[in-house]
Each structure stands twice: as C-alpha cells, then as structure tokens.
DRENDO-1510 file (C-alpha; in Angstrom, 1 decimal, always signed):
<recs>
REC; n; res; u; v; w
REC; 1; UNK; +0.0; +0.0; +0.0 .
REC; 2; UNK; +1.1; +3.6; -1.0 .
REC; 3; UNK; +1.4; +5.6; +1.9 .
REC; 4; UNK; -0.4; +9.5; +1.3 .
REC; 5; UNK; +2.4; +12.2; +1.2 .
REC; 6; UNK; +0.3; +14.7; -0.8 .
REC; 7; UNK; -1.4; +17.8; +1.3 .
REC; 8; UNK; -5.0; +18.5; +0.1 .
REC; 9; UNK; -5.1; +22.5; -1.2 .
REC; 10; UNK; -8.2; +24.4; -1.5 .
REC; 11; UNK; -9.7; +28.1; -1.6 .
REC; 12; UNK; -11.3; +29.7; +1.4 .
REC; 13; UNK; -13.7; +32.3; +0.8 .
REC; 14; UNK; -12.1; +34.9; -1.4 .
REC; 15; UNK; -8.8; +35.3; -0.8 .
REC; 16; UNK; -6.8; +32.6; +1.5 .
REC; 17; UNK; -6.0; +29.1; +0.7 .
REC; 18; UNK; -5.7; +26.3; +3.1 .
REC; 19; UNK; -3.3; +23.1; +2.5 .
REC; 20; UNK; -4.7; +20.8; +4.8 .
REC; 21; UNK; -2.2; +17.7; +6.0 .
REC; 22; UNK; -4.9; +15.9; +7.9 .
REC; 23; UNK; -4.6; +12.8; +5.8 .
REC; 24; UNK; -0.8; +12.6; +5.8 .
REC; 25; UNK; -0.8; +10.8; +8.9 .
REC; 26; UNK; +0.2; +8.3; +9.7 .
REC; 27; UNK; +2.3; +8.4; +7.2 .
REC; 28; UNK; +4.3; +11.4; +8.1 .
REC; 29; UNK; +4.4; +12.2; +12.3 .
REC; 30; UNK; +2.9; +15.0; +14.0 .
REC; 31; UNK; +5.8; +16.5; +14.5 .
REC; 32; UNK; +6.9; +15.7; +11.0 .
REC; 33; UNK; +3.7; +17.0; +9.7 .
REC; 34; UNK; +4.3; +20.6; +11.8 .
REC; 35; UNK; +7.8; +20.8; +11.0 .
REC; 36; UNK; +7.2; +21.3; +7.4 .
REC; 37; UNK; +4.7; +23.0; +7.9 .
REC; 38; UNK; +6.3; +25.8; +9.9 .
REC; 39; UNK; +9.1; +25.7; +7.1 .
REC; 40; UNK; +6.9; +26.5; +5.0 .
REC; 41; UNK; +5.3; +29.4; +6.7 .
REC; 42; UNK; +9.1; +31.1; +7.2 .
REC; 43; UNK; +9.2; +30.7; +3.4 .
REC; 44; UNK; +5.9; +32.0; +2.8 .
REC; 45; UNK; +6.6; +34.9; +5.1 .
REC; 46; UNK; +9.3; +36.3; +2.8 .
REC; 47; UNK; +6.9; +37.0; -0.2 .
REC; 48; UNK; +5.0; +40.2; +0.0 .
REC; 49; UNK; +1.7; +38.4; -2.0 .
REC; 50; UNK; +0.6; +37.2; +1.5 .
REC; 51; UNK; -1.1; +40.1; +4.3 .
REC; 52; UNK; -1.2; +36.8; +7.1 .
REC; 53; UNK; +0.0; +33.6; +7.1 .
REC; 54; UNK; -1.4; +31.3; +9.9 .
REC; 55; UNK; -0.4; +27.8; +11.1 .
REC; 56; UNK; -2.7; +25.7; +12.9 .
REC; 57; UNK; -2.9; +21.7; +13.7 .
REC; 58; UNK; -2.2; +19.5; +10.3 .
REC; 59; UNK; -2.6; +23.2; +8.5 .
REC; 60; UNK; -1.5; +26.3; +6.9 .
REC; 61; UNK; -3.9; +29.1; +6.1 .
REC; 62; UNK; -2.8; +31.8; +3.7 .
REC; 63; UNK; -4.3; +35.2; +2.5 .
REC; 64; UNK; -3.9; +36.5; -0.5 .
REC; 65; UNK; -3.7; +40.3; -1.2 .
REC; 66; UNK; -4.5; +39.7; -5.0 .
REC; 67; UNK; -6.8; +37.4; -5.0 .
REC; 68; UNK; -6.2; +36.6; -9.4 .
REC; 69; UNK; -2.7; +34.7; -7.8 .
REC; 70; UNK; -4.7; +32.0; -6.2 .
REC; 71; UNK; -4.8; +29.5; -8.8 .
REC; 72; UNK; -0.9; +30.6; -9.1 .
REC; 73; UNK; -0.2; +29.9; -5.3 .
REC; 74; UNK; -2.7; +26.4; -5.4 .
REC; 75; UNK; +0.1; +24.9; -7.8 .
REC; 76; UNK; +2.9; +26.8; -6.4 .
REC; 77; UNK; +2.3; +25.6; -2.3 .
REC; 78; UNK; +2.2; +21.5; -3.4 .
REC; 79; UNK; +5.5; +22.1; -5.3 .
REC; 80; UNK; +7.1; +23.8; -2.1 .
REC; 81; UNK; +5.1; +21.8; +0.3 .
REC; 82; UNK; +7.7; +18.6; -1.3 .
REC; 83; UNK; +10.8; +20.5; -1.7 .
REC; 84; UNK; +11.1; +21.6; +2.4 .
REC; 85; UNK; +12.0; +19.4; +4.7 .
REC; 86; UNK; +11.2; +21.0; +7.8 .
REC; 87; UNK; +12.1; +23.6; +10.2 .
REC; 88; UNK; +14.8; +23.8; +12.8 .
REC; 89; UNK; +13.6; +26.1; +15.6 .
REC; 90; UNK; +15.1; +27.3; +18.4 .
REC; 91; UNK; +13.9; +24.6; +20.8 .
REC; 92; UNK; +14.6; +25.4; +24.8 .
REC; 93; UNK; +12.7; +23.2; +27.0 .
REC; 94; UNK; +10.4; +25.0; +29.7 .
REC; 95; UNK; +9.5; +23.5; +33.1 .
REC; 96; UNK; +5.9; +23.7; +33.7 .
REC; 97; UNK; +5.2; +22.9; +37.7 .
REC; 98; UNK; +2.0; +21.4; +38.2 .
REC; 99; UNK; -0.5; +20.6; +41.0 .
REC; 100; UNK; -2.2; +16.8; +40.3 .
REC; 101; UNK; -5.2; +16.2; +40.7 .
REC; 102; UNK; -7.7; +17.6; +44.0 .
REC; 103; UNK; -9.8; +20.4; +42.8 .
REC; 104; UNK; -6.7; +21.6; +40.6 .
REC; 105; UNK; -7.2; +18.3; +38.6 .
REC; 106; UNK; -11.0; +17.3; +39.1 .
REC; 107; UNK; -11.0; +15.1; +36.2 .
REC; 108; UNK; -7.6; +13.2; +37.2 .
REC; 109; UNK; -9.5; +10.5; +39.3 .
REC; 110; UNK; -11.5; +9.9; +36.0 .
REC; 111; UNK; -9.0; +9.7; +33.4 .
REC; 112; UNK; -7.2; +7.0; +36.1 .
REC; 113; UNK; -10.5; +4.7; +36.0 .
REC; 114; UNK; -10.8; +5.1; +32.6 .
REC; 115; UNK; -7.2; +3.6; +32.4 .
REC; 116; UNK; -7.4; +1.3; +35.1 .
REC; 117; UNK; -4.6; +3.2; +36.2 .
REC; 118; UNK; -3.8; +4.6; +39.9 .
REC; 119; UNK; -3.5; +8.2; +39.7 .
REC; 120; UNK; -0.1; +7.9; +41.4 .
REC; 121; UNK; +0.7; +6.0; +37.4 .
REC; 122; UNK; -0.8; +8.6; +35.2 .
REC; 123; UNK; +0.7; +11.3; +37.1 .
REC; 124; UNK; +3.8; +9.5; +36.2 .
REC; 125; UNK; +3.6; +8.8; +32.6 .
REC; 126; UNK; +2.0; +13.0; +32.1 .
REC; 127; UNK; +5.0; +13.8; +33.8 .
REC; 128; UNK; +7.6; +11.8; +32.1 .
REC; 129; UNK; +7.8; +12.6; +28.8 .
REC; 130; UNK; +9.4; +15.7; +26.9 .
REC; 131; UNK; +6.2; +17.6; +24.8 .
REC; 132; UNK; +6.8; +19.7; +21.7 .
REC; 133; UNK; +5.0; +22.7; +21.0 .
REC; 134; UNK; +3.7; +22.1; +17.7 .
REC; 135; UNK; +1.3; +24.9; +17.8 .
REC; 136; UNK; -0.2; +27.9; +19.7 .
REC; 137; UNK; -4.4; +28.2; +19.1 .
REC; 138; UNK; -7.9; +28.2; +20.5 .
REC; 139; UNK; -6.4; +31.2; +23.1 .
REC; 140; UNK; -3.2; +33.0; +22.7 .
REC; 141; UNK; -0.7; +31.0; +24.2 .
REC; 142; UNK; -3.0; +28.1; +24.3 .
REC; 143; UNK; -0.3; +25.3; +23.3 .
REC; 144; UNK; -0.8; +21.8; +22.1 .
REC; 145; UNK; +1.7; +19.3; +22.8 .
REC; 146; UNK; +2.7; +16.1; +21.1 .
REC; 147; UNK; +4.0; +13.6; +22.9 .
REC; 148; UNK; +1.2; +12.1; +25.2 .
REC; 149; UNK; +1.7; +8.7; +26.3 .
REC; 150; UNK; -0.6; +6.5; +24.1 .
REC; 151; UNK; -1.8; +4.9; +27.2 .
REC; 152; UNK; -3.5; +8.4; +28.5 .
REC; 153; UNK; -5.3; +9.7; +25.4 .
REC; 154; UNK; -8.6; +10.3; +27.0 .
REC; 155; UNK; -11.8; +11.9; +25.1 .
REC; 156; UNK; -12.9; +15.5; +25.5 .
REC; 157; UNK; -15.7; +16.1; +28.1 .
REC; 158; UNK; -19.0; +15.2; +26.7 .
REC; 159; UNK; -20.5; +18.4; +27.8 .
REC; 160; UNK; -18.0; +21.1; +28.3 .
REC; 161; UNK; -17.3; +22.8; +31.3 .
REC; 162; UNK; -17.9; +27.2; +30.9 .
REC; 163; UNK; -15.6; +28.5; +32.8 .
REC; 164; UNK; -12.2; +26.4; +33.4 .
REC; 165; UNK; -9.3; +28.2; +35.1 .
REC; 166; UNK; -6.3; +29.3; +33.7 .
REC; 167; UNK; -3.6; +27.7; +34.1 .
REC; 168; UNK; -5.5; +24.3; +34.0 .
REC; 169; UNK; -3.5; +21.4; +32.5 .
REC; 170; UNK; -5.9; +19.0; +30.5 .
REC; 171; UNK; -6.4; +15.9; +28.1 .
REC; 172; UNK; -8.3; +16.4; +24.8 .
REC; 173; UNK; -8.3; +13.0; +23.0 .
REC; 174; UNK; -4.1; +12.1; +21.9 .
REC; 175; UNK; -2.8; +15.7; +23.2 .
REC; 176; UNK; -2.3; +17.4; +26.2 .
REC; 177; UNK; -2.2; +21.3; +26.7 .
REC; 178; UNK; -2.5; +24.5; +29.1 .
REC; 179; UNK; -5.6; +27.0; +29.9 .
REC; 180; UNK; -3.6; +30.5; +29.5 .
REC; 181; UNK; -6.7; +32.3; +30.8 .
REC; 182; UNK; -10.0; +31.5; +32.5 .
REC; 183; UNK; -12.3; +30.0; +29.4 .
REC; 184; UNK; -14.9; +27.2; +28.6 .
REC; 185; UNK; -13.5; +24.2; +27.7 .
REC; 186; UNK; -14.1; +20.3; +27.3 .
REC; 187; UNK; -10.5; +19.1; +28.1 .
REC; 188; UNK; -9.9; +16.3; +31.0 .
REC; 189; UNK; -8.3; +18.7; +33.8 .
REC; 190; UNK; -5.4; +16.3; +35.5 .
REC; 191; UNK; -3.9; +19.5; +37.2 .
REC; 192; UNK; -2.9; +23.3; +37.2 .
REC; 193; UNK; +0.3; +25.6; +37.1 .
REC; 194; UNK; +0.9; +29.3; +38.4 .
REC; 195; UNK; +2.7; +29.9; +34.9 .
REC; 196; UNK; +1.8; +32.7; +33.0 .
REC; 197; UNK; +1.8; +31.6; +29.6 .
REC; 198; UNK; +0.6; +34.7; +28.2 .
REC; 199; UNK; +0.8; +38.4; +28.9 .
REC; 200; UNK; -0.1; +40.7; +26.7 .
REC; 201; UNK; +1.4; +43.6; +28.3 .
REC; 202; UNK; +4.6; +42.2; +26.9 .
REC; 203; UNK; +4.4; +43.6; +23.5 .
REC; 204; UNK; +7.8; +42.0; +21.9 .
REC; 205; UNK; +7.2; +38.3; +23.3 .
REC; 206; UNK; +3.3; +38.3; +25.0 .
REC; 207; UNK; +3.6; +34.4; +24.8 .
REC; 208; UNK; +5.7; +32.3; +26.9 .
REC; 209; UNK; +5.8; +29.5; +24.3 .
REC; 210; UNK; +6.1; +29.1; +20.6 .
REC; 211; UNK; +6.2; +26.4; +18.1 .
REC; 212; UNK; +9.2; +23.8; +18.3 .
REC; 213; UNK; +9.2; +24.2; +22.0 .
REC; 214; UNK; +9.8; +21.5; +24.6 .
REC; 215; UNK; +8.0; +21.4; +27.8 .
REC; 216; UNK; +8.0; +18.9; +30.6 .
REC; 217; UNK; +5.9; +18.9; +33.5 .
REC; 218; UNK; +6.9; +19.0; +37.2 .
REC; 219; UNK; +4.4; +17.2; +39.6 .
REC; 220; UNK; +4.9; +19.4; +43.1 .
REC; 221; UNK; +2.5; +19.7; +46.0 .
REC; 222; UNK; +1.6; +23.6; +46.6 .
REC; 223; UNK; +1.8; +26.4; +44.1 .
REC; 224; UNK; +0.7; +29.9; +44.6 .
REC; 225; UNK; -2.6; +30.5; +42.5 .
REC; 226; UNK; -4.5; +33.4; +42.0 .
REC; 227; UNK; -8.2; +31.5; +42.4 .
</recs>
C-alpha cells in the first residue's frame, strides 16, 4: 500500500487558501507534519503576496492580497510543500510545575478509572515525557503538545465545562495542553500551574511558548494560585 504524502489545497472564501495535511498521517508524524509546515510558513513569510500567514494543527492558512494569484499559489504551495524538509527552531525546554489532581485536577480521578490506572501512574507517565509545541491556538498561548503517552489519550468532556481556570492542565483526545486564561473548555483537567503563559502587556514576546518548543511537566505539592 502507497502511503499518502500529498497535502489537500483548497480556496477559502475569497482570498486565502488552506493546504490541509490531515490525511498525511500516519504516514508522516505530528511532529513531521508541523515541522514542514512551519518551514513552510518562514518561506511564505518572505513574499510580500501574502497580508497573514497562519499555522494551525495539520494546517497552513494563507491570505492572499490579489486574489487573481490563487490559482498561481494552489500549484505553487504542493511544489514547495515537497521540496522543504522542515524547520529547525530554536527549541529550549520549559519547566511547567503542576499541582495533580484535587480540585486543581477534578477530572484526574476519571481519566485513572478510565485507564485502570492509579493516579499515582498517570501522574507518572503525564510527567515523564518531553512535549513539543507544535502549535499555539484556540487562546493566545494556548499550546498543544505532542508527545502524550498513548496509554493516557482520554476523550474530551461530553458536555463542556464554561468557565475552566487558567492555568488548568488538560487531556483532549491524543494531546495534552494549558488554559492560559479563564475559558470554557471540554478538556480532562489532570492538574494546574501558576505559569503565565501569556501576557499581553509584553508587546515583543506576550507568549511564553512558541512552536518547536519543549516542555516537561513538574508534579509538586503547593503552588501559589490566584483562584
């Protein structure tokens, strides 16, 4: 069987195109998949065609300004989409603390019986592993993380909660991520961090994170939290 390396391209609305890699996996990795396709953003970036250029899971949005290059830019991103071979970003590793479980984590019990896991073990397994950023959505700052321990993808919440703290660490399905500010959400809380992880006061960098990132979690037993 031929594996599927071949992004699917298509308009959206007027001006932007989309090249969707959804299908590409498994054959190419997550990480594979968000490499290139952050390689391919910095390349887009340098062409003055595009007004915004925006990555998102398995995906690359781009607007046009002209919108007659389209059907140019349709051929042109599949050609460019083969030739890179994916980014090398700066990649320092940040150390996230985290309360488990308690009312900082009311869903850890949960995810454990789902798992027929103790709690003790799934702390364990969140907290072992080294997480990429592969991108920043759904808030700013709001990273998702690949790297989740196949034995701990958990689905979302059937009914999600409308208010969920920030700083909230959570399961959604095969990733794991962090609540930068208070917001609805259908995530699995397992725990919570003090870390700001963004602050827009900070005009040059208002996000702690960025894509290519590494982050591993720190279980500890008290934290200083706002609410």
């Amino acid at each position: 069987m031929t594996l599927n390396t071949n992004p699917r391209l298509y308009r959206l609305g007027e001006n932007a195109i989309v090249l969707d890699c959804c299908e590409l996996f498994p054959a190419l990795s997550k990480l594979a998949i968000q490499s290139r396709i952050w390689n391919l953003a910095f390349i887009c970036r340098k062409n003055l065609e595009f007004q915004d250029i925006v990555p998102g899971m398995n995906n690359l949005t781009l607007f046009l300004h002209d919108t007659a290059q389209i059907t140019f830019w349709l051929n042109e991103l599949e050609q460019k989409w083969h030739n890179t071979k994916g980014a090398d970003l700066p990649a320092p590793t940040i150390e996230i603390p985290v309360i488990y479980g308690g009312k900082h984590g009311p869903d850890l019990d949960k995810v454990a019986r789902i798992h027929q896991l103790e709690t003790s073990e799934v702390i364990r397994r969140h907290s072992a592993v080294e997480y990429t950023v592969l991108f920043l959505g759904f808030q700013p700052g709001f990273p998702y993380l690949d790297g989740l321990d196949v034995s701990l993808f958990t689905p979302r919440l059937s009914t999600p909660r409308l208010s969920i703290p920030a700083g909230s660490v959570g399961i959604g399905g095969g990733q794991t991520g962090i609540y930068p500010a208070d917001a609805p959400g259908g995530w699995q809380l397992i725990g919570r961090t003090n870390i700001a992880l963004f602050t827009p006061e900070l005009s040059q960098t208002p996000t702690l994170l960025a894509p290519g990132y590494k982050i591993r979690f720190t279980p500890v037993s008290s934290l200083e939290l706002t609410s």
